[in-house]
Structure formats: structure tokens, C-alpha cells
C-alpha positions, 0 to 999 in steps of 0.5 A, spaced: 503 472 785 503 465 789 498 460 787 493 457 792 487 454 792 481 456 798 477 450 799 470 452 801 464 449 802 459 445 798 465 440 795 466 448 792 474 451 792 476 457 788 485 458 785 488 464 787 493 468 785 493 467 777 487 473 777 483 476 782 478 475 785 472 480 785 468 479 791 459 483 789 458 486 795 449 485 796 447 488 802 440 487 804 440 492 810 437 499 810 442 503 813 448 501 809 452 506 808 452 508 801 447 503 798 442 503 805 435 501 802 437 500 795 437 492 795 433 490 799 427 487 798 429 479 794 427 480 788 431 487 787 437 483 791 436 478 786 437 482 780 442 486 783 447 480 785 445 478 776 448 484 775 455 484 779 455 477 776 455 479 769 460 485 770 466 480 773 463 478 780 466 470 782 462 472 789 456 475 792 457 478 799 450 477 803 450 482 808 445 483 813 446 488 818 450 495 816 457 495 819 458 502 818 461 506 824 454 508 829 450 503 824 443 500 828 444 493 830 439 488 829 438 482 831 439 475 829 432 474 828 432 480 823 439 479 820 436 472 818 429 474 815 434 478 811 440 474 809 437 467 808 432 468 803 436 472 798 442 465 799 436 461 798 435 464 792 443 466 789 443 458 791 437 456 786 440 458 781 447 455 782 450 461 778 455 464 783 458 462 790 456 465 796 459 469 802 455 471 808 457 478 812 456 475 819 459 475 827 453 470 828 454 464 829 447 461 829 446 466 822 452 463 819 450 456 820 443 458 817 447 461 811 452 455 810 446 450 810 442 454 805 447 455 801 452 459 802 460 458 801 464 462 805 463 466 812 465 473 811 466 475 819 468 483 820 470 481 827 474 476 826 472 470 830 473 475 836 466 476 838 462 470 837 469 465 836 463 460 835 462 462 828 469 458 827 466 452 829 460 453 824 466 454 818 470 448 821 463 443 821 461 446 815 468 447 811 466 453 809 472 458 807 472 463 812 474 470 811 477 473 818 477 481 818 482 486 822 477 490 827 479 495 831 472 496 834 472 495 841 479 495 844 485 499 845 489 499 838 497 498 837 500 504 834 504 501 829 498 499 824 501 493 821 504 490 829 496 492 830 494 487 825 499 481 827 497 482 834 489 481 832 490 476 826 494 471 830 489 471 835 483 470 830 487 465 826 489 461 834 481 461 835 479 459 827 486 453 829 483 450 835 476 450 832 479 445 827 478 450 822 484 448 816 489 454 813 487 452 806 480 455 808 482 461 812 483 467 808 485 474 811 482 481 811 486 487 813 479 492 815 481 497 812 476 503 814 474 499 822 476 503 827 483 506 822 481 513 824 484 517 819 485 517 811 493 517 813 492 510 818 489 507 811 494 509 806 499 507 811 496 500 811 497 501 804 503 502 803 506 496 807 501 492 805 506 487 803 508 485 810 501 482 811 504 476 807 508 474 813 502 471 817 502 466 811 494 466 808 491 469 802 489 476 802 482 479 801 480 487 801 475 491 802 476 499 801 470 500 797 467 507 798 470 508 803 471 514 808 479 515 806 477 514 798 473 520 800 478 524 804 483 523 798 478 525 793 473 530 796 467 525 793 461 523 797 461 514 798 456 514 791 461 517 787 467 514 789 468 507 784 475 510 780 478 511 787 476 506 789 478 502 783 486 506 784 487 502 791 483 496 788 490 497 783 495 498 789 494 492 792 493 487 786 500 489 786 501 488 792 499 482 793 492 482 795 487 476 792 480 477 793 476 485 793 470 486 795 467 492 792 459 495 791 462 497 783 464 491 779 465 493 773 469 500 774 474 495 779 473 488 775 475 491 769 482 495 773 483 489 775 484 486 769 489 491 766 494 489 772 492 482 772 494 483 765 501 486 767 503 481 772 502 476 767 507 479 762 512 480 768 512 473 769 513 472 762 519 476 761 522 473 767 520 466 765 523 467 757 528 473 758 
């Protein structure tokens, strides 16, 4: 695993590569898609981001609008009502770093001023290119996500991938925003429409290490795990946590999953494995 360090905001950074990274994922939404109305209220948000911390999370995502396909938008007054308060909070009590889940320019500058650490943008910069700005002015570590939404798809998913990220990492550049806050994300499940196009993007995952940025995931819960295993999105942690495995070892840093604990603890065991590979090949 290459070594690196993913500078964030707040005089914050995080080294990557010696151990994954879990990424809590905390939506504050109604209407997400397995977990839609659970968390959100503050003070239940807040007692669900402790719990992700003590299973293993080094982060919690806020999110505040479902990014599910046919989710209801809201508006950025809406999305802000929701996110800010819980970030505020989390923010408080010093105890996690903080990503927020947003396109919107106007809500991540808000998130990063009320203590948010990392602008996670499931669009990529490509809706509200902005939102790069915001990270640039703020050093905010910036997750840009693949997203097939809204546009005519390459069929080869790893030329697909290359095509949208590099025009995203342009945006972020120009932007002023530094590659060693950039960190990339393939978006499994946005706009791969079948189980075959996720797995495919799994299993060449290690090409994506050619556009040179450390690698976040998010397959948690979704569509093609249930697909595969024939379970609905609550029960679907052990498959999830199989494909959290998968590319570890392949070369992925961050993970952003809803069960921390199930894929925390399956991390470890990888992590625990590369380690002893390094080691057999440093004293053979």
C-alpha cells in the first residue's frame, strides 16, 4: 500500500495506506434507502455517530438529501437545516472528523465553518463546480465521486471512470484545490446499472491507481451486494464487508459503510495480512 497523507481542514490530516480508513455514514434524511428516517432527529444522529466511533469509525458522513436513484431533492435551505446542526455538534465534542455529503456549494462552505473536515461531492465537482472553491479557500479534504447520472456513459467502466475523474480533478486544479487533499471514489452503485458493471469495476479495480489520488468506496448496501446475495439493503453487512475485503486488497484507503463494526473488524483481518506480506518480503 503506498503511504500518503490526506491533508483536511481545521489544521486536520489523516496517513493513509498502513490501515484503512472507515468512513460512518449518518444520514439525517427520511428517505435514504435503507436507513431513511432512523437518524434523523440531532440527538438520535448524535447517539448513532458515538456508536459508529466506538465500532471503528475515524469519520462520520453527514449527509442530508437521499442520493438514492428517484430520491426526492430538497433544497439547500432543507439540506442545511438537517446537516448543520448534527456538524455542530459532532464538532463540539471534538471527538471524530467530519465529512459532509453534499453537491452544494453554499452548504459546504456552511458544513466547513461549522466544523466539517472533508466535502464528500457524489457529483464530482460537475454539478456545482463551485463546491471546489469552497475546498480550495477552506482546505477541506475533498472526496470527488464517479457519477454516471445525467449523461451519456462510455461502455468500457474503467474508460468511463478516467473520462469523468479527470475532468473533475481539472475542475478541482484549477480551483486551487492541492492534490494532496483530492481523494477519489469510483461511485459504485450511481448510474452502474447492472450487479455485472459493479463487479467489473471490482475486479479492475487496481487500474484506477493510474490517476494517481488515494481511493475512497462506498458499496455499502447496495443494489448489486443484493443482487448477488439475494438479501434486502438492512441485511446486507456480510456482503458488503466481502467487497470492503476485495479492495483492500486492492488498493483502496477509505470505506464508507452504514455497519461499522461487521466491516471495521473485516478490514482488520486484511490489514492484518498485508502487513505480514510486507513483512515476509522486508525479512525473507
Amino acid at each position: 500500500m503506498m503511504m500518503r497523507r490526506w491533508q483536511l481542514a481545521h489544521g486536520r490530516h489523516i496517513d493513509l495506506g498502513g490501515k484503512a480508513v472507515v468512513m460512518g455514514i449518518l444520514n439525517v434524511t427520511p428517505d435514504s434507502f435503507s436507513d431513511g428516517g432512523q437518524f434523523d432527529a440531532p440527538d438520535i444522529a448524535m447517539e448513532q455517530a458515538r456508536r459508529m466511533m466506538r465500532e471503528g469509525a475515524a469519520i462520520i458522513d453527514v449527509g442530508g438529501e437521499s442520493t438514492r436513484p428517484g430520491g426526492e431533492p430538497v433544497s439547500a435551505a432543507q439540506e442545511q437545516d438537517r446537516v448543520l446542526p448534527v456538524i455542530e455538534a459532532l464538532s463540539r465534542s471534538g471527538e471524530t472528523l467530519i465529512s459532509v455529503d453534499t453537491y452544494r456549494e453554499e452548504t459546504a462552505r456552511l458544513a466547513v465553518a461549522a466544523g466539517a473536515h472533508i466535502v464528500n461531492d457524489v457529483w464530482g465537482l460537475q454539478r456545482e463546480p463551485g463546491i471546489a472553491r469552497v475546498a480550495a479557500e477552506t482546505g477541506a479534504g475533498l472526496v470527488i465521486m464517479h457519477t454516471g447520472r445525467g449523461r451519456e456513459i462510455l461502455p468500457d467502466v474503467i474508460e468511463d471512470q478516467f473520462f469523468f475523474l479527470k475532468k473533475s480533478v481539472e475542475i478541482a486544479r484549477a480551483a486551487g484545490v492541492a492534490d494532496d487533499r483530492i481523494m477519489l471514489d469510483p461511485g459504485f452503485g450511481f448510474a452502474k446499472e447492472t450487479a455485472e458493471k459493479n463487479l467489473d469495476l471490482m475486479a479492475r479495480f487496481e487500474e484506477m491507481h493510474a490517476l494517481g489520488f488515494p481511493l475512497g468506496v462506498g458499496t455499502s448496501r447496495k443494489r448489486f451486494i443484493g443482487t448477488v446475495t439475494g438479501r434486502e439493503a438492512a441485511d446486507r453487512a456480510a456482503g458488503t464487508a466481502a467487497t470492503s475485503v476485495i479492495l483492500r486488497l486492492k488498493g483502496a484507503d477509505l470505506f464508507r459503510v452504514h455497519d461499522v463494526a461487521t466491516n471495521a473488524d473485516a478490514l482488520a483481518i486484511a490489514d492484518a495480512m498485508l502487513a505480514r506480506q510486507t513483512a515476509e518480503r522486508e525479512f525473507p
